[in-house]
C-alpha positions as a LaTeX table, in Angstrom:
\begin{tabular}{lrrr}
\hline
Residue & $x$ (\AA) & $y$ (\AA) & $z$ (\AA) \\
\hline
Unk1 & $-10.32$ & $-8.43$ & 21.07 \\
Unk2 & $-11.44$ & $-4.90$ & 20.47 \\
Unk3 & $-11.16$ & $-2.77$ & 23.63 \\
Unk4 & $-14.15$ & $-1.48$ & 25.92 \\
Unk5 & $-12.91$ & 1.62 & 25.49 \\
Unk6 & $-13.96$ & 1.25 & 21.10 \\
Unk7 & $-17.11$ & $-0.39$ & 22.30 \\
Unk8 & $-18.04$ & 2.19 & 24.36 \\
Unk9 & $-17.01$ & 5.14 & 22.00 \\
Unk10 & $-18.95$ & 3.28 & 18.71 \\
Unk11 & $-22.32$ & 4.48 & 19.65 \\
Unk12 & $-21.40$ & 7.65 & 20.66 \\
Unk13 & $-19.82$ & 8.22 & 17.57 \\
Unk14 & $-23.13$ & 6.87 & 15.68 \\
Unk15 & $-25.48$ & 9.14 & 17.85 \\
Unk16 & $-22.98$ & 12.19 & 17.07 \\
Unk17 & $-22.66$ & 11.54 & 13.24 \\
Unk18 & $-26.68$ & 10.77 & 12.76 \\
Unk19 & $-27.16$ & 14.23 & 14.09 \\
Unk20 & $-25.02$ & 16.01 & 11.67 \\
Unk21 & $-26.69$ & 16.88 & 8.16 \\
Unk22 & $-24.46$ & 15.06 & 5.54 \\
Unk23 & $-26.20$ & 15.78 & 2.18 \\
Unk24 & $-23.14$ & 14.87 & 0.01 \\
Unk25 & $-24.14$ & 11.04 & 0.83 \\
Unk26 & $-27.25$ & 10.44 & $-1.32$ \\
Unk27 & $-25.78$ & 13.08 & $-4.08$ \\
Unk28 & $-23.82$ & 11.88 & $-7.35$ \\
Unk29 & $-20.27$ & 12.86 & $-6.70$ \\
Unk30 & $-20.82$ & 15.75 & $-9.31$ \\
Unk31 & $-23.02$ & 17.03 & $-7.54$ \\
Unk32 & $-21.69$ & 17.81 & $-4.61$ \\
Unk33 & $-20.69$ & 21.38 & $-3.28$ \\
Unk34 & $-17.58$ & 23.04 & $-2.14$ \\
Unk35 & $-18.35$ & 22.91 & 1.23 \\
Unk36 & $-19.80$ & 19.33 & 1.01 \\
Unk37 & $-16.43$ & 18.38 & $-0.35$ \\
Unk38 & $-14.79$ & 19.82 & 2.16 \\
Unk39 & $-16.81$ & 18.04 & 4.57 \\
Unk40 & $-16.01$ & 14.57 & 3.25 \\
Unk41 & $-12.17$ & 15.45 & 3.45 \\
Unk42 & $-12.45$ & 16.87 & 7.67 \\
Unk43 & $-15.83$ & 15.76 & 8.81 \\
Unk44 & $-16.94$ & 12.68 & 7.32 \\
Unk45 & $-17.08$ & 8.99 & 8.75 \\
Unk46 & $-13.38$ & 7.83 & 6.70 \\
Unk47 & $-11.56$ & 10.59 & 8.85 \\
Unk48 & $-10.69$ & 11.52 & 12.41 \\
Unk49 & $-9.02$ & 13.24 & 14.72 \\
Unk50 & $-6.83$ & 11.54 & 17.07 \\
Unk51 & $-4.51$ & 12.28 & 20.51 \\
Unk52 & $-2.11$ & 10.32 & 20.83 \\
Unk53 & $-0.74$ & 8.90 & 24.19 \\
Unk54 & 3.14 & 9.01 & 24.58 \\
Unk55 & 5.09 & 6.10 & 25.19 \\
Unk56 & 8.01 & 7.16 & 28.00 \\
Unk57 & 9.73 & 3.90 & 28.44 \\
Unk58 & 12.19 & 4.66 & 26.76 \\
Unk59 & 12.77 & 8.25 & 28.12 \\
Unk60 & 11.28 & 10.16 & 25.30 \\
Unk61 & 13.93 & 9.35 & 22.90 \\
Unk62 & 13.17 & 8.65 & 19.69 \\
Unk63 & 12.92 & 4.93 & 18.51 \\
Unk64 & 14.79 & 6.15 & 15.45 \\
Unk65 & 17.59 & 8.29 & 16.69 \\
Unk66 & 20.99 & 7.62 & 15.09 \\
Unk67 & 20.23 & 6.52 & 11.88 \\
Unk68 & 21.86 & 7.87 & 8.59 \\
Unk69 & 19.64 & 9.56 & 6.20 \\
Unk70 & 21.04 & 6.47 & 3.69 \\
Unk71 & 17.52 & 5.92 & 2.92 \\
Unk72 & 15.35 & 8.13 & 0.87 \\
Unk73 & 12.03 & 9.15 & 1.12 \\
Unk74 & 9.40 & 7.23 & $-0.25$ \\
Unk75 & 7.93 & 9.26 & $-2.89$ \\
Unk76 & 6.22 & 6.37 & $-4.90$ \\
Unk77 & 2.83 & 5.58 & $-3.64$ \\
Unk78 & $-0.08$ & 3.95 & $-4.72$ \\
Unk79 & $-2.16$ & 5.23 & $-7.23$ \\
Unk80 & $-5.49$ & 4.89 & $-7.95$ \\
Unk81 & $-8.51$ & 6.12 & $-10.35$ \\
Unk82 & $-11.75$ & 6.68 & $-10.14$ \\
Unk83 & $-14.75$ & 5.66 & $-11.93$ \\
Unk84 & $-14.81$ & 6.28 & $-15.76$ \\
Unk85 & $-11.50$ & 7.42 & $-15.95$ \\
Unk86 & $-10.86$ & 9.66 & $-13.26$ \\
Unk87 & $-7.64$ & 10.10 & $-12.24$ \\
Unk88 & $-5.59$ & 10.40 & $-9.08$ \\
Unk89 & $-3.46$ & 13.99 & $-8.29$ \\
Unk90 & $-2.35$ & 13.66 & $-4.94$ \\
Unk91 & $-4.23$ & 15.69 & $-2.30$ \\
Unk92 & $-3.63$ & 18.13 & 0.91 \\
Unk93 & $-1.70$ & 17.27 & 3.67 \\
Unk94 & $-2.21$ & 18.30 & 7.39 \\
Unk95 & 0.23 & 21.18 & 9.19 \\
Unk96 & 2.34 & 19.01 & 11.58 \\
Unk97 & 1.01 & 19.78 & 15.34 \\
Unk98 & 3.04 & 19.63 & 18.79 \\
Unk99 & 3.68 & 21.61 & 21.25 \\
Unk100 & 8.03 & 22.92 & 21.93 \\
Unk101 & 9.37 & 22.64 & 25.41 \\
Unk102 & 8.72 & 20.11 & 27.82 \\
Unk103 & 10.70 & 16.44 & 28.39 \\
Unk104 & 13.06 & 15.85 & 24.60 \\
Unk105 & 14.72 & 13.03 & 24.07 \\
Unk106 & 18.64 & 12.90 & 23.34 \\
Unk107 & 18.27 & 13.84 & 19.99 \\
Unk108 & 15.68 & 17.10 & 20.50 \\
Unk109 & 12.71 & 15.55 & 19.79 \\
Unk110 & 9.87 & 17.00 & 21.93 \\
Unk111 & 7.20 & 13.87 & 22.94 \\
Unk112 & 5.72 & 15.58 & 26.47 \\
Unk113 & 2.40 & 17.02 & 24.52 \\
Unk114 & 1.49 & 15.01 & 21.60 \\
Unk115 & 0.45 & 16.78 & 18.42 \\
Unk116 & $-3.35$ & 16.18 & 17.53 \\
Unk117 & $-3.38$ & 13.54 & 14.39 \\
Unk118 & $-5.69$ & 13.28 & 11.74 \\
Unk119 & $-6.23$ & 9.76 & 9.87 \\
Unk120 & $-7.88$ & 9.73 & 6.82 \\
Unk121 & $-9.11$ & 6.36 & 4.71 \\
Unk122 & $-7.55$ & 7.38 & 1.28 \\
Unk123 & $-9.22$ & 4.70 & $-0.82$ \\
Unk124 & $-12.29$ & 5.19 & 0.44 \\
Unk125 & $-14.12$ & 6.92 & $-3.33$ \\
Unk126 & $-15.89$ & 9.59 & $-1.29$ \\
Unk127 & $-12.37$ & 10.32 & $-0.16$ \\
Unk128 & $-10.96$ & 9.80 & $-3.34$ \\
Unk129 & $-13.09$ & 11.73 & $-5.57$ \\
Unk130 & $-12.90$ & 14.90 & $-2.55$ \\
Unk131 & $-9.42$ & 15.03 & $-3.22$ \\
Unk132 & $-9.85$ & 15.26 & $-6.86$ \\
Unk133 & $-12.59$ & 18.20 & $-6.95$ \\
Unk134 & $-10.17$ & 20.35 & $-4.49$ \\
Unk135 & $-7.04$ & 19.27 & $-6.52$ \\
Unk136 & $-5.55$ & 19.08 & $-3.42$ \\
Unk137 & $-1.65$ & 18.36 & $-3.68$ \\
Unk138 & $-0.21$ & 16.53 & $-1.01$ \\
Unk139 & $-2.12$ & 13.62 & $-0.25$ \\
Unk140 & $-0.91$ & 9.92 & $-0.90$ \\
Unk141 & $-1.16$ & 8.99 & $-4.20$ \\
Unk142 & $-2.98$ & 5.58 & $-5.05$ \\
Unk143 & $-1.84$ & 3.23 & $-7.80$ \\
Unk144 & $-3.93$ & 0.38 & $-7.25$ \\
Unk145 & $-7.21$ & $-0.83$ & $-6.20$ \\
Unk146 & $-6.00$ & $-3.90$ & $-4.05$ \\
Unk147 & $-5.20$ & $-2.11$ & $-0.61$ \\
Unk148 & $-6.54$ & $-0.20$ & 1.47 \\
Unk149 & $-4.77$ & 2.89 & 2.44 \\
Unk150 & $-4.79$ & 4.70 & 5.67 \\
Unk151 & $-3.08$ & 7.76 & 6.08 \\
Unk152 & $-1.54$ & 9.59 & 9.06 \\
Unk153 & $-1.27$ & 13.39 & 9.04 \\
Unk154 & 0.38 & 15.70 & 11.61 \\
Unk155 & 3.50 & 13.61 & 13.02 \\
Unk156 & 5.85 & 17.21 & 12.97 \\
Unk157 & 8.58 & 16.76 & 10.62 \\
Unk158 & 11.51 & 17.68 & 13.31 \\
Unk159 & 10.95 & 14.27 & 15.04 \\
Unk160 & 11.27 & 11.73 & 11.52 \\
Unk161 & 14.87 & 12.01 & 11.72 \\
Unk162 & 17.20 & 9.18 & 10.14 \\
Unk163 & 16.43 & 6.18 & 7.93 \\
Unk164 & 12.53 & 6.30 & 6.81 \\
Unk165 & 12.69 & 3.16 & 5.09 \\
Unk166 & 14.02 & 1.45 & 8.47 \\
Unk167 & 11.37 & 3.76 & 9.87 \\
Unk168 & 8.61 & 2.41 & 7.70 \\
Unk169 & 9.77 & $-1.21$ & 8.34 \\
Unk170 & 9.32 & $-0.77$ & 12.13 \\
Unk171 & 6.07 & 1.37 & 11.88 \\
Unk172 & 5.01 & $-2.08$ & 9.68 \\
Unk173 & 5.10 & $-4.21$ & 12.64 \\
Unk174 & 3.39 & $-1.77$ & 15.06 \\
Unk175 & $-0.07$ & $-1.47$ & 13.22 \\
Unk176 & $-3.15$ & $-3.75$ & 12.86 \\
Unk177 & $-6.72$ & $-3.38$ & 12.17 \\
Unk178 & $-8.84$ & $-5.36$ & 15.02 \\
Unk179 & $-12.13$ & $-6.64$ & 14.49 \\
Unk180 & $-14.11$ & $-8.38$ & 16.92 \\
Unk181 & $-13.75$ & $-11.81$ & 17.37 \\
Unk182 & $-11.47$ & $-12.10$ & 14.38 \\
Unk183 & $-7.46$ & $-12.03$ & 13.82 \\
Unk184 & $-5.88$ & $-8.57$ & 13.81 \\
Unk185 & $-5.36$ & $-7.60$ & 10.63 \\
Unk186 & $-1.85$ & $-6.46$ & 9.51 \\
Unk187 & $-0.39$ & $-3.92$ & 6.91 \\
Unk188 & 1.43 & $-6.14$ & 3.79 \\
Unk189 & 3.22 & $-2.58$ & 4.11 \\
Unk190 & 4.03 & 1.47 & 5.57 \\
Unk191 & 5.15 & 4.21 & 3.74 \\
Unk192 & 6.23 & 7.41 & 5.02 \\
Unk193 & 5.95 & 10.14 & 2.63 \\
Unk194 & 7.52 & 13.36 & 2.50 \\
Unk195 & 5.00 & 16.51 & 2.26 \\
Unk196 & 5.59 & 20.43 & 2.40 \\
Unk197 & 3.29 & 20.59 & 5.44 \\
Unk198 & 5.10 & 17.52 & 7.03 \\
Unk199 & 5.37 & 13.52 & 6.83 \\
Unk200 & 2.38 & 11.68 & 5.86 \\
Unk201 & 2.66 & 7.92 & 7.24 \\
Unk202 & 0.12 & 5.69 & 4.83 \\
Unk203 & 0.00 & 2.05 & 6.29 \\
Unk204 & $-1.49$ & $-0.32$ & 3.24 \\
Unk205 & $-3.55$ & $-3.10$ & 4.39 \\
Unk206 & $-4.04$ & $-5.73$ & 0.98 \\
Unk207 & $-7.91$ & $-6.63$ & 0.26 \\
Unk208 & $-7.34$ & $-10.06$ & 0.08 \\
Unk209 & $-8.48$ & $-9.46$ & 3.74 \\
Unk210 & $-11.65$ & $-8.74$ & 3.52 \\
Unk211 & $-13.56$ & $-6.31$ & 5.76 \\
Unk212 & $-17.59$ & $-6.46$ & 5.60 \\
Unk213 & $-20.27$ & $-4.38$ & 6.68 \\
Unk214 & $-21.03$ & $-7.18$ & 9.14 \\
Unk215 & $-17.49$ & $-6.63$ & 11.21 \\
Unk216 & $-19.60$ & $-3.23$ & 11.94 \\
Unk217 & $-17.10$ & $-1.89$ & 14.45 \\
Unk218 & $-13.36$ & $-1.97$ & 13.29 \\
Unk219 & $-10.12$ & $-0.37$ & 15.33 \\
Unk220 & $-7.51$ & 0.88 & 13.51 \\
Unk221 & $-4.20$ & 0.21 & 16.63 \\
Unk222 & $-0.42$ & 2.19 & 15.55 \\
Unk223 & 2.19 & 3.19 & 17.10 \\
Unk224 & 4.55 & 6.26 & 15.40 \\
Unk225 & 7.55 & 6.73 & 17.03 \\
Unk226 & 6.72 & 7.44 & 20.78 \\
Unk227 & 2.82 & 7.93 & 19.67 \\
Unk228 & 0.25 & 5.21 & 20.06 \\
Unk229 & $-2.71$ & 5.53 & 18.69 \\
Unk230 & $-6.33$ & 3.93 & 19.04 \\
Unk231 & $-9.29$ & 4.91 & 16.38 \\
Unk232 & $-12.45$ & 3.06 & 15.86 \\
Unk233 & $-14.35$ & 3.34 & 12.67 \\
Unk234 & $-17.99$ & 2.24 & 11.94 \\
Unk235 & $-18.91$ & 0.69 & 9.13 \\
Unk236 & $-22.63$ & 1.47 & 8.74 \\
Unk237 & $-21.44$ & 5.09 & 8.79 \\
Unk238 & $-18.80$ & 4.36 & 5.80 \\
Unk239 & $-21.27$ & 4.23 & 3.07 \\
Unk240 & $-21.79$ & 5.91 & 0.09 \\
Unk241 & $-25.35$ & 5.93 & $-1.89$ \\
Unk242 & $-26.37$ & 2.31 & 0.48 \\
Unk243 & $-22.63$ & 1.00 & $-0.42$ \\
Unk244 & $-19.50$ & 0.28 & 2.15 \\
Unk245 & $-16.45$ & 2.48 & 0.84 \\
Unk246 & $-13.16$ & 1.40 & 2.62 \\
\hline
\end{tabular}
């Protein structure tokens, strides 16, 4: 069941959202301005900004210390166009955040102040078509229309250490989607992506699963390494021009 603590923070999201001006929503995608764009990719319903807690039970080490680097990086992603041909580039990543000092774990990895995350719904079109008009560079790239695809910005690249495909496997089995009074819904898979401005995690969640506009209130649960994370999305905000974009 979803937590009190998502029930509680829905409508306050809802109150907070209807009072900022989103113009890009009833305009054609073409339409829309720099700094709409820009909006859509920081400010709009498909992306937040999340604090972590820190899991210590294990002393601050990290889960992965000690593992060979014998797996790459997943550069392969999943790709995906847009209406009437439009094409997928890749998009902007997020600067990794943390703070130095403070309790590290055995293998230097610094999990006393939690960076600030930022998830984004990649397959979401508003998100989609953002990325496109700002050519941005770094973002997941989509090859197909069957998942969705949330990404996870701002993990600093000094703590993924070791095996990323053992890595992704784990961070696989430490993610759902809850929706009230239904099964959680799990990823079919994780990647974790390698980025100039630091790892991207993007957990893919197949549509075969189908989330409606009448689940209203979703929660999106992780954990990354020592980081758990809780973020509720609302559906009636998702929309684009009357239509649910996930």
């Amino acid at each position: 069941m979803i937590s009190n603590r998502f029930l509680l923070i829905g409508p306050l999201s809802v109150a907070l959202l209807a009072a900022d001006v989103q113009t890009w929503k009833d305009k054609p995608i073409p339409e829309w301005t720099d700094d709409e764009t820009k909006q859509v990719l920081n400010e709009s319903p498909w992306v937040k900004t999340v604090q972590p807690t820190v899991d210590r039970s294990n002393g601050g080490q990290s889960p992965n210390r000690g593992m060979g680097r014998r797996g790459g990086i997943g550069m392969g992603g999943i790709g995906v166009g847009l209406p009437g041909g439009m094409g997928r580039r890749g998009g902007m990543g997020y600067p990794g955040g943390g703070n130095s000092g403070g309790n590290r774990g055995s293998n230097g990895s610094d999990y006393s102040q939690p960076p600030t995350l930022k998830l984004r719904w990649e397959s979401a079109l508003p998100v989609r078509a953002a990325e496109l008009k700002t050519r941005e560079t770094n973002a997941p790239t989509l090859d197909d229309d069957k998942h969705y695809a949330i990404a996870v910005y701002g993990v600093p690249d000094r703590l993924v250490t070791g095996d990323t495909k053992s890595l992704a496997g784990q961070l696989k089995k430490q993610a759902v989607i809850k929706r009230d009074g239904k099964k959680d819904f799990k990823p079919s898979s994780v990647e974790v992506l390698q980025r100039e401005d630091g790892p991207v995690f993007l957990y893919l969640f197949p549509r075969s699963t189908e989330i409606a506009a009448k689940d209203k209130l979703i929660e999106f649960d992780a954990k990354i390494l020592r980081f758990h994370l809780k973020q509720p999305f609302d559906l009636d905000q998702m929309q684009y021009r009357g239509k649910l974009e996930l």
